[in-house]
C-alpha positions as CSV (number, residue, x, y, z in Angstrom):
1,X,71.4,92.5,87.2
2,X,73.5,91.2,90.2
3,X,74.7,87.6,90.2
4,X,73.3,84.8,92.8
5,X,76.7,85.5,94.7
6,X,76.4,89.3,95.1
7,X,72.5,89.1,95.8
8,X,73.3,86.3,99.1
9,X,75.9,88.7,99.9
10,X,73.9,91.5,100.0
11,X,71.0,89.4,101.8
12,X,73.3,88.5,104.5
13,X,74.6,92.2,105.1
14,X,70.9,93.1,104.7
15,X,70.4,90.1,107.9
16,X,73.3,91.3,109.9
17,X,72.4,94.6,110.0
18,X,68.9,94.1,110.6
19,X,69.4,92.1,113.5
20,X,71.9,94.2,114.8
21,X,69.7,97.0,114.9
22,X,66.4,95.3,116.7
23,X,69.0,94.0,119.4
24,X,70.9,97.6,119.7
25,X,67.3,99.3,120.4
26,X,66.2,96.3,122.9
27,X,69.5,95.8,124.5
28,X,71.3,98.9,124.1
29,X,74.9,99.3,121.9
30,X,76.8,98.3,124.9
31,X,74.3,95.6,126.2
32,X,74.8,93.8,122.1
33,X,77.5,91.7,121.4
34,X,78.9,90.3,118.3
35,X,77.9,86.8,119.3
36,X,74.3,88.1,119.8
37,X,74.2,89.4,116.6
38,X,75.1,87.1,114.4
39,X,72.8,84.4,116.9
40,X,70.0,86.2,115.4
41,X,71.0,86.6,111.8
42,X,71.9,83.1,111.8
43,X,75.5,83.2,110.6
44,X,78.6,82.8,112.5
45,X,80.2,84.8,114.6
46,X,83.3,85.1,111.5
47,X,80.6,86.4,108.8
48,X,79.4,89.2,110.7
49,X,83.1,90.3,111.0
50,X,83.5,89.5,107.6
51,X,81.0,92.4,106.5
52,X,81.2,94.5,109.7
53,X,84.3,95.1,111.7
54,X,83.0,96.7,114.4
55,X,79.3,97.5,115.8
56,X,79.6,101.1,115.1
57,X,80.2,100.0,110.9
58,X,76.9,97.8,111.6
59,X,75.1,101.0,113.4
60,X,76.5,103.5,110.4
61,X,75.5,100.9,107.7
62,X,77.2,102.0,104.2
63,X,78.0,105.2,105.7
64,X,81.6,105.0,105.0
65,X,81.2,103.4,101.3
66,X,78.6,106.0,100.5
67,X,81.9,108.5,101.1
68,X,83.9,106.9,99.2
69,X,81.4,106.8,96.4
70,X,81.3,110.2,96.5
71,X,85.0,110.8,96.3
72,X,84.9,108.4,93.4
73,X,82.5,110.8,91.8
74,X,83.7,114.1,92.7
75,X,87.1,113.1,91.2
76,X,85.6,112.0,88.1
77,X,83.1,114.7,87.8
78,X,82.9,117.7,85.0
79,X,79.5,119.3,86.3
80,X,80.8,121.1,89.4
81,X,81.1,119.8,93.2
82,X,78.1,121.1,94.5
83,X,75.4,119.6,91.4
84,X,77.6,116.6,92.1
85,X,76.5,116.4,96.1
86,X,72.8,117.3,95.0
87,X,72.7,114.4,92.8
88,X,74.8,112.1,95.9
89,X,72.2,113.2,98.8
90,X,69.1,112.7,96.3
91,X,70.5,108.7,96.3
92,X,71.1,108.7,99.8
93,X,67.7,110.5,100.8
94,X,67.2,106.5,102.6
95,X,69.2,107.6,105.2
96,X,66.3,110.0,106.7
97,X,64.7,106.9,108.0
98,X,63.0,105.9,110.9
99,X,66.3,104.1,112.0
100,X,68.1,107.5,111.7
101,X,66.1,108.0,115.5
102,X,68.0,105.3,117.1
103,X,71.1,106.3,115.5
104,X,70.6,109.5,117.1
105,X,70.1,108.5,120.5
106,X,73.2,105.8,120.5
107,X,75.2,108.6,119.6
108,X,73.9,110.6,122.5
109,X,74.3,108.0,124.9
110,X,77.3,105.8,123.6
111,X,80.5,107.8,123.3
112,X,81.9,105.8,120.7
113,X,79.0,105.8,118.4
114,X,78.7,109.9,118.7
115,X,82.5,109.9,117.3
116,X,82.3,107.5,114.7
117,X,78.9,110.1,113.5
118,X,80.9,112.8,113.7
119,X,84.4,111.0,112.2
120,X,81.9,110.1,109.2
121,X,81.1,114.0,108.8
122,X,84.5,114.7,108.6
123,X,85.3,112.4,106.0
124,X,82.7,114.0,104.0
125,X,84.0,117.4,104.3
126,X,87.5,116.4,103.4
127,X,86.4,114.7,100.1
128,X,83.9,118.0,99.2
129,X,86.4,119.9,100.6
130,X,89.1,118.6,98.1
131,X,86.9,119.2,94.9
132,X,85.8,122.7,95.9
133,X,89.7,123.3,96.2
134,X,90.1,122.0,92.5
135,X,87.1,123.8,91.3
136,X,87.7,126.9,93.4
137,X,91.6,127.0,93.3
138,X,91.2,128.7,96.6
139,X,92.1,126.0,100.2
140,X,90.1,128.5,102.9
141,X,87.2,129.0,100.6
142,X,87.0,125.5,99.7
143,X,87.5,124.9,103.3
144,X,84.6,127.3,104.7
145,X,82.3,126.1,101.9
146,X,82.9,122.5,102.6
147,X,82.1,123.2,106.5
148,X,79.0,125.4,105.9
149,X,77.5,122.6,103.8
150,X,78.1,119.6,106.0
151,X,77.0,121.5,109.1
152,X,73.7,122.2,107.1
153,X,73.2,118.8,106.3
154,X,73.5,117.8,109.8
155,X,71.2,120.2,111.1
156,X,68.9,118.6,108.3
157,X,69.4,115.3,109.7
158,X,69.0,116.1,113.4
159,X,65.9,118.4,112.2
160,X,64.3,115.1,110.2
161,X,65.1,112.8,113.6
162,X,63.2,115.8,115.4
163,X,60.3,115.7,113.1
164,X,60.1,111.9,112.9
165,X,60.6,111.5,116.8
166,X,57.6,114.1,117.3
167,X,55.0,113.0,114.8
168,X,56.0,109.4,115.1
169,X,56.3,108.7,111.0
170,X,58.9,108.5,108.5
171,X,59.2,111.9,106.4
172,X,57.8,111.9,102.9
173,X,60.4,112.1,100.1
174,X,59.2,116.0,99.4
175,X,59.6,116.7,103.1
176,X,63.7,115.1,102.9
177,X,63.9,116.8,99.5
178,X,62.8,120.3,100.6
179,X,65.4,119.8,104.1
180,X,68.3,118.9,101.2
181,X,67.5,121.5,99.1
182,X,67.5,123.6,101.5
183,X,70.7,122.5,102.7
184,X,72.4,122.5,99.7
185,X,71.1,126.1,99.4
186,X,72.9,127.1,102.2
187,X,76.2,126.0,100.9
188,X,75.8,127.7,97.4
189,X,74.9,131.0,98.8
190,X,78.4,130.9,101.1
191,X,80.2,129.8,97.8
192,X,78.7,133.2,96.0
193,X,80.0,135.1,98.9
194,X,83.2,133.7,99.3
195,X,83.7,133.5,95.1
């Protein structure tokens, strides 16, 4: 069980990034500043820089620590790349949320936040791309599988904002399962091909 410290810690990320996200949908990303933000969490200016650097690490939430979770894993893992992944996405199946719509339509409208989406895909690659390689012992076909099965969970993503946008509800946890699997499915069949 966490300590008092790590639990105010994580209720004051939880705040920041709360109230960053009701002012980012009213206001806009560029219309949100820093100072606004932390106004409504009720913390100063300093905290909110202390947990979040820069708007687009409030808008991405634990987007880049998931990654690096899953490098931590992939490097420590003896039950393949791909079964590690399924197990990773299962964890992160939160991130199919109804927030996921306004995440969506920042990074349409706000350069920066449709680079920092995309930069956070890449990073993902790279680290599955890295174990296939081990696993494989082959750069392009780790490569190739890597790209077919982040691509595929993007167009699971941008499929789940579709379906949440449309019948104005958050997906049920078989309905993100099924879009993972599915995903995931994709990925193993180019690895077959390629191996």
């Amino acid at each position: 069980m966490a300590g008092l410290r790590e639990r105010k810690k994580r209720a004051t990320r939880i705040a920041i990034r709360d109230a960053a996200m009701r002012l980012f949908d009213e206001h806009g990303f560029g219309g949100t500043t820093m100072d606004q933000i932390a106004e409504a969490a009720d913390v100063s200016r300093a905290t909110v820089f202390t947990y979040f650097p820069t708007k687009e690490e409030i808008l991405f939430g634990d987007g880049g620590a998931a990654i690096e979770g899953l490098a931590a894993r992939l490097q420590a893992d003896h039950e393949g790349t791909v079964a590690v992944v399924r197990e990773w996405l299962t964890e992160l199946a939160g991130w199919f949320e109804p927030e996921l719509l306004l995440q969506h339509r920042l990074a349409r409208e706000v350069p920066i936040v449709g680079a920092r989406r995309l930069q956070l895909f890449g990073e993902t690659e790279r680290v599955i791309a890295v174990a296939l390689e081990a696993e494989l012992g082959h750069e392009l076909a780790a490569r190739l599988a890597a790209a077919s099965l982040v691509a595929a969970l993007r167009v699971a993503e941008e499929t789940a904002a579709v379906h949440m946008e449309q019948e104005d509800r958050a997906l049920s946890e078989d309905e993100i399962n099924a879009l993972l699997a599915n995903a995931v499915a994709f990925a193993e069949a180019g690895i077959a091909a390629i191996g």
